[in-house]
C-alpha positions in Angstrom: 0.5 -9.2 -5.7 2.6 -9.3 -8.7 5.9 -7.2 -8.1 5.6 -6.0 -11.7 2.3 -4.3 -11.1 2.3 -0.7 -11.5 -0.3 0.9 -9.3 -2.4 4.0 -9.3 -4.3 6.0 -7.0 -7.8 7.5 -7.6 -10.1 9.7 -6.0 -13.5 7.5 -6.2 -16.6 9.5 -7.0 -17.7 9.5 -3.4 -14.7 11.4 -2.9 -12.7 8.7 -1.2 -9.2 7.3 -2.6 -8.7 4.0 -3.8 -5.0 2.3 -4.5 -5.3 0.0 -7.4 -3.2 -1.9 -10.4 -2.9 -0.2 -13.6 -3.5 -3.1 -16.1 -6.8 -4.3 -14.1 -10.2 -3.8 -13.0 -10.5 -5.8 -9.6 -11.8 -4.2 -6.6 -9.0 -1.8 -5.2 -6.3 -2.9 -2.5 -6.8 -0.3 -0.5 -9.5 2.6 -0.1 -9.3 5.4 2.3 -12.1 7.4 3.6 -11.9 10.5 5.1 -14.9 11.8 7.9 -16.2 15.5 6.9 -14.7 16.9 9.7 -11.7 16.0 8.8 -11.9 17.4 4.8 -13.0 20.3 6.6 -9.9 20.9 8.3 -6.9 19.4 5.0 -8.8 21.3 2.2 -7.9 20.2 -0.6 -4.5 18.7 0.4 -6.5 15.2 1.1 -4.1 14.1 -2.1 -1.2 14.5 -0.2 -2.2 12.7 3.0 -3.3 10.0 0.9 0.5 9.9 -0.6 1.8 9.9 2.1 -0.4 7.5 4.1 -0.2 4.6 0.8 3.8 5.3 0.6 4.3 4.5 4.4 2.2 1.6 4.3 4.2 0.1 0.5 7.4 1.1 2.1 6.6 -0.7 5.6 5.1 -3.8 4.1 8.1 -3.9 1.7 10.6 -3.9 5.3 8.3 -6.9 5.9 8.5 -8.9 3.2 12.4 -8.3 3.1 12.2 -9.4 6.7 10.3 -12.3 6.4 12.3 -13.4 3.6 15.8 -13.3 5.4 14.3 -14.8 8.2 13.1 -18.0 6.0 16.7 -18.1 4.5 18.5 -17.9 8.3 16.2 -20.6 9.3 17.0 -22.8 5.8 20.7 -22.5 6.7 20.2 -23.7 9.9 18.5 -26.8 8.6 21.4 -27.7 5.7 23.6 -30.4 6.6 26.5 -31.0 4.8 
């Protein structure tokens, strides 16, 4: 993914929410469905929970990648000679 990307979330016309990019029309990262029962009990706060559900999921892959990345440098200073 492309870390100038701006995304967007939609409500899809089945009434489940998609996470896509802006500036494109490929099928979405992420969708999130919700059971009845369940939109039964939120109401109409599904919006929320699907913030809050897509910003804990950018913000842990983010720790991640920033993981992953300082382990690859640790491990490439280990390997430098001089």
């Amino acid at each position: 993914m492309s870390d100038r990307s701006f995304l967007e979330i939609v409500e899809q016309e089945d009434g489940g929410f998609a996470l896509r990019r802006l500036d494109s029309d490929d099928e979405p990262l992420v969708t999130i469905q919700f059971s009845g029962e369940v939109q039964d009990f939120v109401g109409g706060d599904l919006a929320d929970i699907v913030k809050a559900m897509i910003g804990a999921g950018v913000q842990k892959a983010s720790t991640m990648s920033k993981d992953a990345h300082e382990a690859k440098q640790d491990q490439e200073d280990v390997q430098t000679l001089h």
